[in-house]
N, CA, C and O of each residue as an XYZ file, in Angstrom:
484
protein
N       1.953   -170.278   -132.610
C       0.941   -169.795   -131.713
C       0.347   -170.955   -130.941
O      -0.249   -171.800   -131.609
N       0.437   -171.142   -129.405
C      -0.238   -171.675   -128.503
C      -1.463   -171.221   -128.194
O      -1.749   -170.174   -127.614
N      -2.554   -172.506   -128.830
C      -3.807   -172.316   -128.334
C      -3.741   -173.472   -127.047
O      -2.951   -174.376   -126.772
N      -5.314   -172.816   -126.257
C      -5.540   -173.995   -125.198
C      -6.169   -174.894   -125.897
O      -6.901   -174.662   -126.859
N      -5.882   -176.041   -125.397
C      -6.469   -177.756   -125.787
C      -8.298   -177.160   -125.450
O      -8.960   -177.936   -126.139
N      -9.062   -176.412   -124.902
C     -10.103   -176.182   -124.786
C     -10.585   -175.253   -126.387
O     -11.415   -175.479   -127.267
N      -9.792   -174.398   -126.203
C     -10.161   -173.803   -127.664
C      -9.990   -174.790   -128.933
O     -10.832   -174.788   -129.831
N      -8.997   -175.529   -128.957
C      -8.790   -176.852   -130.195
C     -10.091   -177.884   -130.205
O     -10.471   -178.308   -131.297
N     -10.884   -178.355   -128.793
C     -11.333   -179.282   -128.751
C     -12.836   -178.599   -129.260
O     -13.642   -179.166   -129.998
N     -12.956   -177.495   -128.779
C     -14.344   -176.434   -129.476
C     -14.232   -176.392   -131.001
O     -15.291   -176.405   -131.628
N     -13.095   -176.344   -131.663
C     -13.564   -176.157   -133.400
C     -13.542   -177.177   -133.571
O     -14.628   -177.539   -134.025
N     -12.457   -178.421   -133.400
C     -12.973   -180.009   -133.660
C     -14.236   -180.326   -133.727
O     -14.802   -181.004   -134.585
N     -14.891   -179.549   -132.312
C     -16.233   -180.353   -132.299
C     -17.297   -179.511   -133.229
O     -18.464   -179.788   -133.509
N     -16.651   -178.613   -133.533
C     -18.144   -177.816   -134.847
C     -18.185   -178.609   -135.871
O     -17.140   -179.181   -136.181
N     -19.335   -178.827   -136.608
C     -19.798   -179.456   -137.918
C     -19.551   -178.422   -138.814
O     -19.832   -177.254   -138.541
N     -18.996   -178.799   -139.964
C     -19.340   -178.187   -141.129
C     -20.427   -177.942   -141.676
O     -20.627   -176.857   -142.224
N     -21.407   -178.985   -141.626
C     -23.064   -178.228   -141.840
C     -23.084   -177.065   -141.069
O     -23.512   -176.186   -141.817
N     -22.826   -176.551   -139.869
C     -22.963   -175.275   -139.032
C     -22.172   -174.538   -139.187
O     -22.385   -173.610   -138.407
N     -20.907   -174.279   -140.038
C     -20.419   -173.543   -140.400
C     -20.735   -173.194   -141.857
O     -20.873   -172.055   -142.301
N     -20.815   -174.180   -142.438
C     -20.910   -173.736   -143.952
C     -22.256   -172.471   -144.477
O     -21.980   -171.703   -145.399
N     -23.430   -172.403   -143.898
C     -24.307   -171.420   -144.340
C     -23.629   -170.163   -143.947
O     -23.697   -169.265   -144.786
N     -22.902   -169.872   -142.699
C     -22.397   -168.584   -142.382
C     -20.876   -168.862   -143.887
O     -20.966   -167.780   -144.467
N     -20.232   -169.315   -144.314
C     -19.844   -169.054   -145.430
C     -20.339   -168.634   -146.654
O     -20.175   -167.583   -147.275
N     -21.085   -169.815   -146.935
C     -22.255   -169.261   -147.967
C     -22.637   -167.828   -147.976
O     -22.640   -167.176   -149.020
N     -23.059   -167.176   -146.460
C     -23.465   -165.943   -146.228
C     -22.720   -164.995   -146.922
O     -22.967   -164.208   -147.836
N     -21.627   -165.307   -146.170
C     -20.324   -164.372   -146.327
C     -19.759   -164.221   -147.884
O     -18.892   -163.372   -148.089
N     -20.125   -164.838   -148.710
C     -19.243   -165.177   -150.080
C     -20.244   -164.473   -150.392
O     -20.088   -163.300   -150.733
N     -21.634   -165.135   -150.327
C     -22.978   -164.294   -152.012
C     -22.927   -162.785   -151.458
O     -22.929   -161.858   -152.268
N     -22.890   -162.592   -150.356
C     -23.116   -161.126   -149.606
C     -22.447   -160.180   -150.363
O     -22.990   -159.179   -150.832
N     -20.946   -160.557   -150.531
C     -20.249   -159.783   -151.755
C     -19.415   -160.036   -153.345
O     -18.418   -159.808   -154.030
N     -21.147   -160.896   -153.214
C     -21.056   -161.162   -154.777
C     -20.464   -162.380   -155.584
O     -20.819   -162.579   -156.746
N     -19.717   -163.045   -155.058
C     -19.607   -164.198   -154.907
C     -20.486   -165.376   -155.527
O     -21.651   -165.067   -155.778
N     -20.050   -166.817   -155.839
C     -21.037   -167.887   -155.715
C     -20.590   -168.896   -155.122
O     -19.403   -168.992   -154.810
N     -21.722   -170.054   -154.809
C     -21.672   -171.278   -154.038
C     -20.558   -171.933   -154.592
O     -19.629   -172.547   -154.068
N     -20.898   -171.628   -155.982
C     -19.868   -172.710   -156.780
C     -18.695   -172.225   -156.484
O     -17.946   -173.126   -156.103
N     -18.079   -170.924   -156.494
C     -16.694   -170.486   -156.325
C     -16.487   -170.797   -154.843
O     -15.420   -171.369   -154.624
N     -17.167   -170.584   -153.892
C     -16.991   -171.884   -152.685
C     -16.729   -173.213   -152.216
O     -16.161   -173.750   -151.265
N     -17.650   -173.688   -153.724
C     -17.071   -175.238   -153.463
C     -15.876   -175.506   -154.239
O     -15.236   -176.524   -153.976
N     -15.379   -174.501   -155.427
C     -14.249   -174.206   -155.767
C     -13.278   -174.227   -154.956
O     -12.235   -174.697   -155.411
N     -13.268   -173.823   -153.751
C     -12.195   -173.431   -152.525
C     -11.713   -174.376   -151.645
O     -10.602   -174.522   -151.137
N     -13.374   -175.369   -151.499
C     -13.153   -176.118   -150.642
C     -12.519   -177.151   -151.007
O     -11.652   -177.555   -150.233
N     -12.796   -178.051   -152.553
C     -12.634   -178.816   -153.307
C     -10.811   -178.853   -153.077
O      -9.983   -179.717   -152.789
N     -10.796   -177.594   -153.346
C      -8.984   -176.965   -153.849
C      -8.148   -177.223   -152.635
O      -7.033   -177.673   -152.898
N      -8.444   -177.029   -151.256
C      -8.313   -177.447   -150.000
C      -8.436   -178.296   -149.479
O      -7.416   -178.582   -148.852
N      -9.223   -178.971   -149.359
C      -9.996   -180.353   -149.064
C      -9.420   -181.859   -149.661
O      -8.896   -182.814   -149.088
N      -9.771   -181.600   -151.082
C      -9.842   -182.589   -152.145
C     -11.325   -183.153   -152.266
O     -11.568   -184.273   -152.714
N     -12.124   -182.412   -151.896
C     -13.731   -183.145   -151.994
C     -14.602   -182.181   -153.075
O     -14.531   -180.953   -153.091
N     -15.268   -182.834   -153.793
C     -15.474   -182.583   -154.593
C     -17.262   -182.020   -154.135
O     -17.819   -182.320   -153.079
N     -17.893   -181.132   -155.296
C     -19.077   -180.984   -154.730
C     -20.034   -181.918   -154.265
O     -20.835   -181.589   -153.390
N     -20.031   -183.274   -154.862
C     -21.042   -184.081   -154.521
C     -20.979   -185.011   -152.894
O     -21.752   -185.671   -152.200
N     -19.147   -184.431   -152.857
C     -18.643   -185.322   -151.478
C     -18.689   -183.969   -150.247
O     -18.339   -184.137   -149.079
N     -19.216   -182.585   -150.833
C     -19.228   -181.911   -149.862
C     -20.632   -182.015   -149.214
O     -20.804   -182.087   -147.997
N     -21.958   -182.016   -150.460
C     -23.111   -182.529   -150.222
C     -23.299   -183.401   -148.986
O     -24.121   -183.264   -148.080
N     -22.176   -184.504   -149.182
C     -22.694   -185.458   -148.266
C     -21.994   -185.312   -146.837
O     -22.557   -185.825   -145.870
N     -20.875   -184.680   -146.680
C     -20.493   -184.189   -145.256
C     -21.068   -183.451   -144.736
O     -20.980   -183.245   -143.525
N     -21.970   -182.729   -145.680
C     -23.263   -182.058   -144.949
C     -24.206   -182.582   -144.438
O     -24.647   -182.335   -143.315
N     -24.567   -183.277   -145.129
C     -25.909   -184.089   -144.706
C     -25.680   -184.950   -143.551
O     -26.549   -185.230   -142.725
N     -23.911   -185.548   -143.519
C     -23.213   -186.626   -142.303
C     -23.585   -185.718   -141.144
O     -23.912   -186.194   -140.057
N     -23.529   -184.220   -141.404
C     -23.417   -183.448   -140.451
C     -22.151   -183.997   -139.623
O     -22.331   -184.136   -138.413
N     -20.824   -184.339   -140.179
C     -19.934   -184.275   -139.518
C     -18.509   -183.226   -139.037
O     -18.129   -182.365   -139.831
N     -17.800   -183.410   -137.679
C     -17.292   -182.709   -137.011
C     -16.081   -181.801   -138.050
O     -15.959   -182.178   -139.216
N     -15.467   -180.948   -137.684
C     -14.084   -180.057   -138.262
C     -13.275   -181.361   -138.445
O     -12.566   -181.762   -139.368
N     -13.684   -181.978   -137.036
C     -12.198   -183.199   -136.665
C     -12.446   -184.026   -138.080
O     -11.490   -183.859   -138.838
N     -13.413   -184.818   -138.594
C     -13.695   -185.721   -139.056
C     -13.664   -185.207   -140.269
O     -12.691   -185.647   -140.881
N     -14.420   -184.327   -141.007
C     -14.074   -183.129   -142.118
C     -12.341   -183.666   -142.163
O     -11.981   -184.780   -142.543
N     -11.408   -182.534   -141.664
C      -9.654   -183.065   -142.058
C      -9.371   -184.338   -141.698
O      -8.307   -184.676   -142.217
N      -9.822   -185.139   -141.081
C      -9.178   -186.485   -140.791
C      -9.573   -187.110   -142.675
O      -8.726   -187.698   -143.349
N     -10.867   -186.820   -143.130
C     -11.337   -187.533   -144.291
C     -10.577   -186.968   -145.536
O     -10.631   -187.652   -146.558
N      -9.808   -185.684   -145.566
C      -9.425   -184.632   -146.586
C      -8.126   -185.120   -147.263
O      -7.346   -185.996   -146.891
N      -8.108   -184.652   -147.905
C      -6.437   -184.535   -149.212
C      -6.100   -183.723   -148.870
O      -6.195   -183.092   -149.923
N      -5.621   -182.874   -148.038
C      -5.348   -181.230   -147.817
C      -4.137   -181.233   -149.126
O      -3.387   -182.166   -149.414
N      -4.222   -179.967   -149.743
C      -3.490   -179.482   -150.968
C      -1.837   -179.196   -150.190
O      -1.459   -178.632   -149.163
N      -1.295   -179.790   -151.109
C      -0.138   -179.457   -150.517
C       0.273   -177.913   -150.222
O       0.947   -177.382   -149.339
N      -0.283   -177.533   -151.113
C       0.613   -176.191   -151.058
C      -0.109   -174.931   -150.034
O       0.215   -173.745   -150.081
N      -1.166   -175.529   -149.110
C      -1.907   -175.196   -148.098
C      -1.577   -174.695   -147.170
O      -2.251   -174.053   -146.364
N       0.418   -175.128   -147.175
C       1.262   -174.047   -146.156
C       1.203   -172.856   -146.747
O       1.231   -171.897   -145.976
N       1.112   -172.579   -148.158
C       1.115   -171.018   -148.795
C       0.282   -169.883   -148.051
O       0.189   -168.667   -148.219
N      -0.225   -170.693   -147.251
C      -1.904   -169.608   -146.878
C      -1.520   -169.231   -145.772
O      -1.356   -169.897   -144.750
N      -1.304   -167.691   -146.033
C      -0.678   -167.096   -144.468
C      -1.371   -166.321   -144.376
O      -2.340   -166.209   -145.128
N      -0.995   -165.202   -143.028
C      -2.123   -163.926   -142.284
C      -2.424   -164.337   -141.082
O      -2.111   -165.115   -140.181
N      -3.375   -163.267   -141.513
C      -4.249   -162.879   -139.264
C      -5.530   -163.744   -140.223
O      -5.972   -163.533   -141.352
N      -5.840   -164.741   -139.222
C      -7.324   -165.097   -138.995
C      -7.932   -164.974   -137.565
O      -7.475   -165.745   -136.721
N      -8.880   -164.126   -137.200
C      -9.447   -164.425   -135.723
C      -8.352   -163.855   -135.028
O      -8.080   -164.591   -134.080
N      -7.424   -162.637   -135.091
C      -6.378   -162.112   -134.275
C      -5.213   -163.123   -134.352
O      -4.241   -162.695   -133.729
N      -4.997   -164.373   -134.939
C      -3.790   -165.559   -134.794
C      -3.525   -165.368   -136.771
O      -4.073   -165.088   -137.837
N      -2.049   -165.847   -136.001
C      -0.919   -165.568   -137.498
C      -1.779   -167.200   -137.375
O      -2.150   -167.883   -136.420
N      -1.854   -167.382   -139.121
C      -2.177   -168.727   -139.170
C      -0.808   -169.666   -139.041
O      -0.929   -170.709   -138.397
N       0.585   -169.324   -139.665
C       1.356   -169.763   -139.915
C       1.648   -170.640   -138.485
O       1.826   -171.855   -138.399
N       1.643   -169.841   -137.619
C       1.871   -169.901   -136.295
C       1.094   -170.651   -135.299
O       1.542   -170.542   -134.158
N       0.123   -171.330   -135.421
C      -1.087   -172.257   -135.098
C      -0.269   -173.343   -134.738
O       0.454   -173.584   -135.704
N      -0.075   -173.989   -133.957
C       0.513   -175.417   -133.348
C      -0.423   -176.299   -133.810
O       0.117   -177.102   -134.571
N      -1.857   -176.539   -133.649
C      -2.557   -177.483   -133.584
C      -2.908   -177.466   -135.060
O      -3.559   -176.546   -135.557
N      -2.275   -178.938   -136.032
C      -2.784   -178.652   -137.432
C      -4.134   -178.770   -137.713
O      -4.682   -178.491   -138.779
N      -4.629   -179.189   -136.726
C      -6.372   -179.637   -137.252
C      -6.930   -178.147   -136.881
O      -7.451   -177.685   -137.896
N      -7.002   -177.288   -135.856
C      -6.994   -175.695   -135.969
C      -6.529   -174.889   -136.942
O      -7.116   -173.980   -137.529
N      -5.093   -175.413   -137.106
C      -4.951   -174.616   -138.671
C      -5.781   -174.662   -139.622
O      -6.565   -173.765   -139.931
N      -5.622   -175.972   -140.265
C      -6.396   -176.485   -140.958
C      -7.492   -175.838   -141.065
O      -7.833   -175.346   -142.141
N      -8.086   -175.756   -140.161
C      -9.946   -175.095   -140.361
C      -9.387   -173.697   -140.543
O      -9.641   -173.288   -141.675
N      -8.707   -172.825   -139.802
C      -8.056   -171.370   -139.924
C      -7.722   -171.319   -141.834
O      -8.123   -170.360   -142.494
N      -7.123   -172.235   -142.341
C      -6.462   -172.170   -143.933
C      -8.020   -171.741   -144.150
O      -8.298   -170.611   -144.553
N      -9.250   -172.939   -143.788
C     -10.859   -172.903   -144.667
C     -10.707   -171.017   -144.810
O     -10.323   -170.285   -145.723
N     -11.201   -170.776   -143.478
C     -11.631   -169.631   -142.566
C     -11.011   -168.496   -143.915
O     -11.548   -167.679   -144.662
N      -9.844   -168.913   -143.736
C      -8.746   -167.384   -144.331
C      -9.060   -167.347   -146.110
O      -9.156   -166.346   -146.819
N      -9.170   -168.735   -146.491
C      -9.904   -168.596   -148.043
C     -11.413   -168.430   -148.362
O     -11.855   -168.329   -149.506
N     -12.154   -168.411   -147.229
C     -13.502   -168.004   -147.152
C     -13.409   -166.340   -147.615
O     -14.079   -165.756   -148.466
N     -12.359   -165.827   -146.755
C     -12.289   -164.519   -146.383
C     -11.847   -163.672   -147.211
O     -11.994   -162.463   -147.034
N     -11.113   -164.285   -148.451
C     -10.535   -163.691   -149.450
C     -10.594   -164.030   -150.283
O      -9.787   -163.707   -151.155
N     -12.026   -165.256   -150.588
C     -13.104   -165.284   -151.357
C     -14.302   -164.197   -151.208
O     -14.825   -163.802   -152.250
N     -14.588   -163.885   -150.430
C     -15.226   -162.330   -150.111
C     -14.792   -161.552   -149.924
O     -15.467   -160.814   -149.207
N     -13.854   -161.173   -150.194
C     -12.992   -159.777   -150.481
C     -12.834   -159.639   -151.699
O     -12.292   -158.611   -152.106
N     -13.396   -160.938   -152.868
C     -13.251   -160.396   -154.013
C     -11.445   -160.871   -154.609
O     -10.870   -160.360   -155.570
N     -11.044   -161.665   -153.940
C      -9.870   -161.307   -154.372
C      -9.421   -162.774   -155.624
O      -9.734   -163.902   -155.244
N      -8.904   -162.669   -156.654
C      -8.837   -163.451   -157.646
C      -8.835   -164.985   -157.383
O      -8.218   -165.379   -156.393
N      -9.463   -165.877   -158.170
C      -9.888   -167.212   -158.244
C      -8.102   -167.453   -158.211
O      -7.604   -167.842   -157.155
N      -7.388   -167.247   -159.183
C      -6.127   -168.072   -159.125
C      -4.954   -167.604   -157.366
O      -4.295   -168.367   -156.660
N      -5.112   -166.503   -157.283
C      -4.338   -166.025   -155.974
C      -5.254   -166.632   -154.906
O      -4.612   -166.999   -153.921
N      -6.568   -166.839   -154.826
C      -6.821   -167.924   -153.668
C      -6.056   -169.281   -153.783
O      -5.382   -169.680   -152.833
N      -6.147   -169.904   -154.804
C      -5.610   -170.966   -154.733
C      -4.048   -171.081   -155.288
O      -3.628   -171.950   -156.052
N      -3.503   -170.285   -154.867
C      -1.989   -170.103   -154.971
C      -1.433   -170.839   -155.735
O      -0.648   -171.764   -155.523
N      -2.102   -170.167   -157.239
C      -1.158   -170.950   -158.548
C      -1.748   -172.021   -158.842
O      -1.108   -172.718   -159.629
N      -2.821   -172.470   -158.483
C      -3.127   -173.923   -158.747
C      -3.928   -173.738   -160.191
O      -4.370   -174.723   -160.783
């Protein structure tokens, strides 16, 4: 999937402090916890809660967020529609990338099992 370099350069430039409360939202809303969030991110990322703390507080960009990350290898596993786009299909990995967050946010609030989010891990 071809995005425009305008749409790529817009999620680069979002902070994770400004995204993360609308997650938060989205997870306790159906029941969910913070911790099984930072569960997700940790599992994705490689940052641990005390290193997510502080990318919050950096208030730094999507870009800077994956440039700093371990992304999990097995992070190609994470397929579907996010936002109308096959993730698989995303050209721009740093868009993916945030799309993988997005799609395990999403099925962390759907309830759907701790081990099938993190595909076997």
């Amino acid at each position: 999937m071809n995005t425009s370099d305008t749409h790529n350069q817009r999620i680069a430039q979002l902070t994770f402090a400004s995204v993360y409360p609308l997650y938060l939202a989205k997870v306790e809303k159906k029941g969910r916890t913070e911790e099984e969030l930072h569960q997700v991110i940790e599992w994705l990322a490689g940052f641990d809660t005390k290193k997510q703390q502080e990318l919050l507080q950096e208030k730094v960009t999507f870009e800077t967020f994956f440039q700093r990350a371990s992304l999990n290898p097995n992070a190609q596993l994470i397929t579907g529609v996010i936002c109308g786009h096959r993730i698989e299909e995303i050209e721009n990995p740093m868009t993916q990338q945030v799309r993988y967050l997005d799609k395990l946010v999403d099925e962390l609030a759907k309830g759907r099992k701790m081990e099938k989010i993190l595909r076997g891990a």
